[in-house]
C-alpha positions in Angstrom: 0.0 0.0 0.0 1.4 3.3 -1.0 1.8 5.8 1.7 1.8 9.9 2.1 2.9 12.0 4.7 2.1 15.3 5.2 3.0 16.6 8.4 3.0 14.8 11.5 -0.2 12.5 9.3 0.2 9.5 7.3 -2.1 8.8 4.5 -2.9 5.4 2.9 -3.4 6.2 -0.9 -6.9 5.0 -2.1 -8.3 5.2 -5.7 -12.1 5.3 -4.3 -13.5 7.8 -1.8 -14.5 4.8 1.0 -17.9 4.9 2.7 -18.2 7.3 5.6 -15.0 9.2 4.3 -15.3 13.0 3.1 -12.9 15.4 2.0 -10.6 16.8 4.9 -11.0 20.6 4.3 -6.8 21.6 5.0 -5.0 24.0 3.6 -1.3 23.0 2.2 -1.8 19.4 1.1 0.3 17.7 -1.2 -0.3 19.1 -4.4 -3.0 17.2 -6.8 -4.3 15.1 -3.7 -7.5 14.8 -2.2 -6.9 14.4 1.8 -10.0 12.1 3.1 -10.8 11.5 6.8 -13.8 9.7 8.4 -15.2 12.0 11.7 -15.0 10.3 14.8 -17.7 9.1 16.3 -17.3 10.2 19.8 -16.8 13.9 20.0 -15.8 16.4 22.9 -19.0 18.3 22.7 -22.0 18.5 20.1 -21.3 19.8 17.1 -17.8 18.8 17.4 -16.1 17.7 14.2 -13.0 15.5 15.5 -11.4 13.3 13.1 -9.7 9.3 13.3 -6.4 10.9 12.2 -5.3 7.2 12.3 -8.1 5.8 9.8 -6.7 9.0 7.1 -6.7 8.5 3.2 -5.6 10.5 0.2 -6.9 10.1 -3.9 -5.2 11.5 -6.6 -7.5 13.7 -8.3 -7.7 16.2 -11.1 -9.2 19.5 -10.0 -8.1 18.7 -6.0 -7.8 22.7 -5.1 -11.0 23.3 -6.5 -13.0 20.2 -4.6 -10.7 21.8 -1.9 -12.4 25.2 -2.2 -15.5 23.7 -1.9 -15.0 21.4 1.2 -13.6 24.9 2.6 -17.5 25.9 2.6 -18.7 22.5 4.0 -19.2 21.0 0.6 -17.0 17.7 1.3 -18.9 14.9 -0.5 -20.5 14.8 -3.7 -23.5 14.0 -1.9 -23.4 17.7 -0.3 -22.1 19.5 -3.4 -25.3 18.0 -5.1 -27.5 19.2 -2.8 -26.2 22.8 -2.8 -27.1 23.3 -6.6 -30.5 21.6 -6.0 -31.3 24.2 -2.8 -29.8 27.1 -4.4 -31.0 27.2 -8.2 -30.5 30.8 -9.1 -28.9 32.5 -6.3 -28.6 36.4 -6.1 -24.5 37.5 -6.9 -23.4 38.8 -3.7 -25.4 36.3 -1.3 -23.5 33.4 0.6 -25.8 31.2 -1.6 -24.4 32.8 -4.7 -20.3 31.8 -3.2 -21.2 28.5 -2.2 -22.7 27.6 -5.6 -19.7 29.2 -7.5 -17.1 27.1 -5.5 -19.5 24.2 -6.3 -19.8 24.5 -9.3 -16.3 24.6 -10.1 -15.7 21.7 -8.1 -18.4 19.3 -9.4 -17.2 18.2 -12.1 -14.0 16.9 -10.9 -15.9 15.4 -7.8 -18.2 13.7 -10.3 -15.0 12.3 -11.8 -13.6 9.9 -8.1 -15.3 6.9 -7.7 -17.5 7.6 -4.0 -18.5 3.8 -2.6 
C-alpha cells in the first residue's frame, strides 16, 4: 500500500473515496491530492467535528484545489455538493448562496470524476 505523509499524518493512498469518508478541508496538502478523513464518532461536545487521524486517506484527483475550495464551505462529499445546486437554483450575486454555488460549481465536475462507494 502506497503511503503519504504530510505533516505529522500518514495517509494510505486509495483510488475510491471509501464509505463514511469525506474530504478533509486543510490547507497546504500535497499538491493534486484529495486528503480524506472519516469523523469520529465520539466527540468532545455537540457539534464537534473531531477526526480518526489514524483511519486517514488520500486520492489522486484532477481539479483537488477546487474540490478543496468547496470542502472549505462545507461541501466535502458529492452528496453535499449536489445538494447545494438543488437548494440554491439561481442565487442572487453577492449572497452566501451565490459563493457557495460558484465554489461548487467549479468543483463538481471533478468530484463527479472519483469513484465515492
Amino acid at each position: 500500500m502506497e503511503k503519504l505523509i504530510w505533516g505529522e499524518y500518514q495517509f494510505t493512498v486509495v483510488d475510491f473515496v471509501p464509505l463514511g469518508y469525506e474530504v478533509w478541508n486543510v490547507r497546504g496538502f500535497v499538491e493534486g491530492y484529495l486528503p480524506l478523513c472519516r469523523i469520529a464518532a465520539r466527540q468532545p461536545f455537540p457539534g464537534g467535528r473531531n477526526i480518526e487521524t489514524d483511519t486517514l486517506k488520500a486520492i489522486k484527483a484532477e481539479g483537488a484545489e477546487e474540490i478543496l475550495a468547496a470542502a472549505g464551505y462545507g461541501f466535502n462529499t458529492l452528496q453535499k455538493m449536489e445538494q447545494c445546486l438543488k437548494r440554491h437554483k439561481n442565487p442572487k450575486p453577492g449572497t452566501g448562496a451565490y459563493l457557495d454555488c460558484k465554489k461548487v460549481r467549479a468543483a463538481i465536475p471533478y468530484a463527479r470524476k472519483l469513484k465515492w462507494s
